[in-house]
Structures are given as structure tokens and as C-alpha cells.
C-alpha positions as CSV (number, residue, x, y, z in Angstrom):
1,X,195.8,163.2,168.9
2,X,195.5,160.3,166.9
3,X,193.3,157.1,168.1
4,X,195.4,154.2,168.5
5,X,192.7,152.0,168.3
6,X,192.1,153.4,164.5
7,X,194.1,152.0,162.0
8,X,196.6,153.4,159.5
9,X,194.6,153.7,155.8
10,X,196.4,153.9,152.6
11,X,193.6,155.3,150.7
12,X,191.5,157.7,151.3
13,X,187.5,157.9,148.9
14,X,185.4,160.7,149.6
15,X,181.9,160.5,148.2
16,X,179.2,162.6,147.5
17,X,175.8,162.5,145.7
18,X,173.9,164.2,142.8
19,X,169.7,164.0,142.6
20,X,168.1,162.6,145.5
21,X,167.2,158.3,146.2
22,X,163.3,159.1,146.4
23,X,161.2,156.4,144.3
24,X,157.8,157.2,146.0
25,X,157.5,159.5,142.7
26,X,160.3,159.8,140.1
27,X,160.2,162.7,137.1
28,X,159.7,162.5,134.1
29,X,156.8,159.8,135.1
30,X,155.1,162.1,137.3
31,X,154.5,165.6,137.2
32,X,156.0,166.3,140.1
33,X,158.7,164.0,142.2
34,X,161.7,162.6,142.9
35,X,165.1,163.4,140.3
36,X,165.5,160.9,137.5
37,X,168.9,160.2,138.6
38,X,170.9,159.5,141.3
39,X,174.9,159.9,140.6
40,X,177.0,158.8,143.2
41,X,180.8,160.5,142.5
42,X,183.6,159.2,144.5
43,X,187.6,160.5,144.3
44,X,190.2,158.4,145.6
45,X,193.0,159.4,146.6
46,X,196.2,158.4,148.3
47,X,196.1,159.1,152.3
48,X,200.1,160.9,151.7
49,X,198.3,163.2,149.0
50,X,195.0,163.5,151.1
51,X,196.5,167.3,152.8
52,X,197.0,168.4,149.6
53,X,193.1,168.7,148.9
54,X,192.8,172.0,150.4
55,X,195.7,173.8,148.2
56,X,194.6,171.9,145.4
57,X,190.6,173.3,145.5
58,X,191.6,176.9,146.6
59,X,194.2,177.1,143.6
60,X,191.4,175.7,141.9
61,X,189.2,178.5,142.8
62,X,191.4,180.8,142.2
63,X,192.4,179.6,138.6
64,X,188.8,179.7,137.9
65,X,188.6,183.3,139.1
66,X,186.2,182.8,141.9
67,X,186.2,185.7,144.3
68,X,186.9,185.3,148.2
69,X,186.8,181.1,147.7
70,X,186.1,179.3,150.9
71,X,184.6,176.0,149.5
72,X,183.8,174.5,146.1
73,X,180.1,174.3,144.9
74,X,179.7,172.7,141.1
75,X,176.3,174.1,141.6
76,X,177.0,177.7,142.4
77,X,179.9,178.2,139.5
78,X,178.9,179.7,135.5
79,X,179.3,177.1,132.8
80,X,183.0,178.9,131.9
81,X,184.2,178.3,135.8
82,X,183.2,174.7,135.3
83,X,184.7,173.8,132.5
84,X,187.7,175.2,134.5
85,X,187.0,173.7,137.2
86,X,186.6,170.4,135.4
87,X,189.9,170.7,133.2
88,X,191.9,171.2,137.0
89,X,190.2,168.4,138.8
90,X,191.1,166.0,135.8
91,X,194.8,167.0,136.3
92,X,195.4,166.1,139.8
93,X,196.9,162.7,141.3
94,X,193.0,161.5,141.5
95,X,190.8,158.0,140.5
96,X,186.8,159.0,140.2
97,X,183.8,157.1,139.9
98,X,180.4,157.0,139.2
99,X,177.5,155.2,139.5
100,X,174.8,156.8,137.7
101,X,171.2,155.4,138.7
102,X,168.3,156.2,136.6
103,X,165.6,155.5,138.5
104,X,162.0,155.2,136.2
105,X,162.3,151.6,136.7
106,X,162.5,151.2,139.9
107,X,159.5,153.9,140.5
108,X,157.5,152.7,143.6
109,X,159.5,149.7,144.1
110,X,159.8,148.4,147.6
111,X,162.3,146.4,149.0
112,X,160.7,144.2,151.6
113,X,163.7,142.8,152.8
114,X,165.2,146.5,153.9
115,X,161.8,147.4,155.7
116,X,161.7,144.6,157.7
117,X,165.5,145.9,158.8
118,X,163.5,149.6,159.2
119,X,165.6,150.6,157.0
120,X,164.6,154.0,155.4
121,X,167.4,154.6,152.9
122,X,167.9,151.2,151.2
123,X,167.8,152.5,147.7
124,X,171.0,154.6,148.5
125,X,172.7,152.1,150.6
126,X,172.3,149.4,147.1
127,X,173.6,152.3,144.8
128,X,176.7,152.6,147.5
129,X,177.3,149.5,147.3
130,X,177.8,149.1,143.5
131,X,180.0,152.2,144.1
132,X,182.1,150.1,146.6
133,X,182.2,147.4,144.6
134,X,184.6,149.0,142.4
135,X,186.1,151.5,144.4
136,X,187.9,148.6,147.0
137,X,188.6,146.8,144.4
138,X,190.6,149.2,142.9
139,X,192.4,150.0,146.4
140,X,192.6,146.8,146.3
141,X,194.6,145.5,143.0
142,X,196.5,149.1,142.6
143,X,197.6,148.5,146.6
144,X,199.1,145.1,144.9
145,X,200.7,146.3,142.1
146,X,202.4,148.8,144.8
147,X,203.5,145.9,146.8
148,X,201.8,148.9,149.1
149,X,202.9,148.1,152.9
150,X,199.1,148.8,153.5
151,X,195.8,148.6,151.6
152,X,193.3,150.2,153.9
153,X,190.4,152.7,152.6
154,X,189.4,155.2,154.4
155,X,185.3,156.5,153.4
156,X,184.4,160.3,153.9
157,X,180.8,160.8,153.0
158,X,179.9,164.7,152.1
159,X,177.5,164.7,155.0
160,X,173.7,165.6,153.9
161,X,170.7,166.1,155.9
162,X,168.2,163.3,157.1
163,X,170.7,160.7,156.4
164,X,171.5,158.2,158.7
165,X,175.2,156.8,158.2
166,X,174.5,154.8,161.2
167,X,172.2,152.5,159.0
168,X,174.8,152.8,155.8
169,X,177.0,151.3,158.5
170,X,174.8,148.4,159.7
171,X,173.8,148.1,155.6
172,X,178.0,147.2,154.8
173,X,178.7,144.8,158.1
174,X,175.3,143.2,156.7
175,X,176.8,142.9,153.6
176,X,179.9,141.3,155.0
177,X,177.9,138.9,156.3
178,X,176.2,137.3,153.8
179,X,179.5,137.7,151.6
180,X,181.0,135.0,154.8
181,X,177.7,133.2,154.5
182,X,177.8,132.6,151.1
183,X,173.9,134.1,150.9
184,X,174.6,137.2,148.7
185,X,171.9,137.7,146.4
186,X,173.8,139.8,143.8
187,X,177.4,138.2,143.1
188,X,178.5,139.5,139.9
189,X,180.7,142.2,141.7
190,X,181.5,141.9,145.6
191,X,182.7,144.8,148.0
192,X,186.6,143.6,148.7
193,X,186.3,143.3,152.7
194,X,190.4,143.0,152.9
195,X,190.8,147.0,152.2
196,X,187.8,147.9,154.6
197,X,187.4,148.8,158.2
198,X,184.5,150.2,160.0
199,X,186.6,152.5,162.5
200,X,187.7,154.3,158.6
201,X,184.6,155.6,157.8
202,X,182.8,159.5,159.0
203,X,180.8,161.9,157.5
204,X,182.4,165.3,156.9
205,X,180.2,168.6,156.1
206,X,181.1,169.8,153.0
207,X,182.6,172.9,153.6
208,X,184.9,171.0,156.1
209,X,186.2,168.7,153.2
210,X,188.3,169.6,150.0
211,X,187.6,165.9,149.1
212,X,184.1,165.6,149.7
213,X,184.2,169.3,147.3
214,X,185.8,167.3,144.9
215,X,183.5,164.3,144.9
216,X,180.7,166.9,143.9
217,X,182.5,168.0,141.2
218,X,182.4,164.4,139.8
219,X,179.2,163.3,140.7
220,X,177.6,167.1,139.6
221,X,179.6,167.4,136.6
222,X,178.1,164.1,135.4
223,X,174.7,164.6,136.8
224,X,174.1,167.1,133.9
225,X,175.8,165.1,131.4
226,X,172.5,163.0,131.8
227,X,169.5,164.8,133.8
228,X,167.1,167.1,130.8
229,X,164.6,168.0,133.6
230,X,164.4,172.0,135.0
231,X,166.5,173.4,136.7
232,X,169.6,171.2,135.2
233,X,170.8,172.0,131.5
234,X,171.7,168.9,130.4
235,X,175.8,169.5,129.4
236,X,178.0,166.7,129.2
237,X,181.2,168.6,128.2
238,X,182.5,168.8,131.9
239,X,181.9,165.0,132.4
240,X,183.9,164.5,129.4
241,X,186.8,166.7,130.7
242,X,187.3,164.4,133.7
243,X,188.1,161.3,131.3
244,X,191.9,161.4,132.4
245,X,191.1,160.7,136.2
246,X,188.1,158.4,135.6
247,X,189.2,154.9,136.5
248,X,189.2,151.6,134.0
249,X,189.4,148.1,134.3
250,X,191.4,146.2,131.8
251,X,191.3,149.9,129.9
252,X,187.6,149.9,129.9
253,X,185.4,153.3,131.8
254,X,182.5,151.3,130.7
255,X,180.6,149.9,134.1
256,X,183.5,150.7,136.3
257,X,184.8,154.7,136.5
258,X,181.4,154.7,134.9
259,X,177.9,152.5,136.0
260,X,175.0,152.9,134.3
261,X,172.0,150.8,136.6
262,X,169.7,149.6,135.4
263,X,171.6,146.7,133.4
264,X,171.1,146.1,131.1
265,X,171.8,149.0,129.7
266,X,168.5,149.4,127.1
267,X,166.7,149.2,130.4
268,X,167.2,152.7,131.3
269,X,165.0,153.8,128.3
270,X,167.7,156.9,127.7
271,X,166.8,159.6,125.5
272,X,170.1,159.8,122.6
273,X,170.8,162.7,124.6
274,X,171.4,161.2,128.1
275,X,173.0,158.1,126.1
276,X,175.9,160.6,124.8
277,X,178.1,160.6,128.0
278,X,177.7,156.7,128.7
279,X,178.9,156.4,124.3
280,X,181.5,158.5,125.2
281,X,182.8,156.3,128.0
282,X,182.5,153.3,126.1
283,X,178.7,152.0,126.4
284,X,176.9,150.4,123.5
285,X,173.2,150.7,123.2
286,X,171.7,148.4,121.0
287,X,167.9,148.3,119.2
């Protein structure tokens, strides 16, 4: 039965992450340590479409030949099921983003700020935020150009151990705080409060969710288009079969469907092999 106290959504964004938000250590600095890279993926779709998921990933699966499929793992599937896999997903009625963090710079950086709050996970509560940034507003100006009778966003995280979505929660009505108090520190982008509502957000395991599988097909898929430390194989041709569903502003990928942090870009200290994916999507690195 549904909550009445729960309002209607119009979208719904499921997200999920590739590399973990660990800065205590960060490879290829040290030896041994946290990932490089942490890729937040997100798919957004519309809330009529969202019950379609399910048929969409099993025909998927079966397209891609995979035997008995119950749920979609990028990690688990050959290099010829992903490129199937891939070429699918960037078919369907879909917007994706990511926000690609590479993290040597911020190695043993400590937010002062987010301890004092106890907060444990700040690094992946910023990095959600960016993501936010220009997911609502996408809800938000394609809801307008609809002259949509509703605008709201629903947020399913692919649920992962050791993470409290309690604090991501407290992290957000912070936020929308400061945004009301005029005290944001960053203000370049903003997260657009008018398609957001706390009662829309849960985490769903990922076996539970054809959206949150399809979220880790996006942030996966371009997760190896930029990591070139064991056990990934750096790849980039699957991120580059998604370009039809990733989503542009004024017809640009560059720093929305795709964000590269650190900005600017030259920051990040790419190899030319990690910078192919971000060329591809319209970045420019320059001497």
C-alpha cells in the first residue's frame, strides 16, 4: 500500500559507485591503499518507465547470453558480454552521469568541518553532491520543457556495506541550509531543492534493483575507462558505447554527463591513457 504521506515523483535516479572514498592512503602514491578513483554512475529515468527496469536488464542478460540471469554484475561479465551489455544500456529511454574523482590530490586531506559533524564519510557525501548538482537540475529543466504536472526525484542508492545513508541524509538537508542561508562555500553549481524531497530517497540492495544494476553498469563501465592499477584493465571502449544516454548541457558531456574533479582539469595529473575517455567526451587538457 502506498504511503500517503509520500509524495508522487516524476523521476526516478538510481546511483551506484565504482572504487572506494578512502583518502587515508590512495594508489598509485602508496604501495598499498585506497583506489585512485571514485566514479559515481547515476541513471535517470522516468518514474512511468521505472517497471520496465526489470524486463529491460533480464532481456539484457539474455541478449548478452548470460546463463540463468538473476541480477546484473559489470564486474562478473567477459569483455564481449560488456560491450553488449554496454551497446543495450545506451539504447534504452535512460540519462546517465558521472562524476569521476581522482583522488591523489586529496590523499590524507581532512575536512575539519565534517569531523566536527562526526561525520565519517564526508569525501563521498561532497562527490554526491557534485552528482546532484547536475542530476536535479536536469529533472529539473527537462520537467520544464515537459510542462511536466510534477518534477519530483526520487534517489535509490545501490545499498553498500558500512555506509550510513542516515548521515548522506543529514549531509543534503545541511546543504539546504546553507543554500537558504546564503553560506555555501562552493556556488558554482547548486543542488536544485525544488525537484527534492527527503521522504524520496532509500537504499535498495543490488540484487533487489534493476536500476541500481544499471547505475553500475555506468559507473563500472567508466571506472575502467580511467583506473590502470591491478585488478582493473584499463578499457574505455564500453564507456564510449554509452555516449547516446550520457546527458549534455547546451550539447556539451564535458563536466556534466561527465565530471572530472579535481578542476581544473590538469590537476588530476592523468596519464594520456586515463585522459582518453574525458577527450572523448569533450575535455581539453592543456600543457
Amino acid at each position: 500500500m502506498r504511503d500517503e504521506n509520500v509524495p508522487d515523483h516524476y523521476y526516478a535516479a538510481y546511483i551506484d559507485e565504482a572504487g572506494d572514498p578512502g583518502l587515508r592512503s590512495v594508489r598509485p602514491i602508496d604501495e598499498v591503499g585506497g583506489t585512485e578513483w571514485l566514479c559515481l554512475g547515476a541513471v535517470v529515468i522516468r518514474a512511468s518507465q521505472s517497471s520496465k527496469a526489470v524486463g529491460w536488464v533480464r532481456s539484457m542478460l539474455e541478449e548478452a547470453g548470460v546463463r540463468n540471469p538473476s541480477d546484473l554484475h559489470y564486474r562478473n561479465l567477459p569483455g564481449f558480454r560488456r560491450t553488449s551489455i554496454c551497446s543495450a544500456t545506451a539504447r534504452l529511454p535512460i540519462r546517465a552521469f558521472v562524476l569521476a574523482s581522482n583522488k591523489k590530490n586529496m590523499r590524507q586531506y581532512r575536512n575539519l568541518r565534517a569531523e566536527r559533524l562526526k561525520s565519517q564519510q564526508w569525501f563521498y557525501n561532497f562527490c554526491l553532491r557534485l552528482l546532484l548538482e547536475r542530476v536535479t537540475h536536469f529533472c529539473f529543466e527537462h520537467a520544464k520543457a515537459e510542462n511536466a504536472p510534477g518534477r519530483l526525484l526520487k534517489i535509490v542508492y545501490s545499498e553498500r556495506g558500512g555506509h550510513s545513508y542516515g548521515q548522506t541524509t543529514a549531509y543534503q538537508e545541511l546543504l539546504k541550509s546553507q543554500s537558504k542561508a546564503g553560506t555555501m562555500l562552493l556556488t558554482k553549481r547548486r543542488i536544485y531543492w525544488e525537484v527534492l524531497d527527503w521522504r524520496l530517497a532509500e537504499a535498495a540492495s543490488h540484487k533487489s534493483s534493476a536500476g541500481a544494476q544499471l547505475a553500475d553498469v555506468i559507473a563500472s563501465a567508466f571506472y575502467q575507462a580511467v583506473d590502470t592499477l591491478p585488478p582493473t584493465k584499463l578499457d574505455n571502449s564500453f564507456a564510449k558505447l554509452l555516449k547516446p544516454i550520457m546527458a549534455r548541457d547546451d550539447g556539451l558531456y564535458m563536466n556534466y554527463g561527465l565530471a572530472l574533479q579535481p578542476t581544473p582539469p590538469s590537476k588530476a595529473k592523468l596519464t594520456d591513457q586515463q585522459k582518453e575517455i574525458f577527450e572523448f567526451y569533450g575535455y581539453k587538457f592543456w600543457p
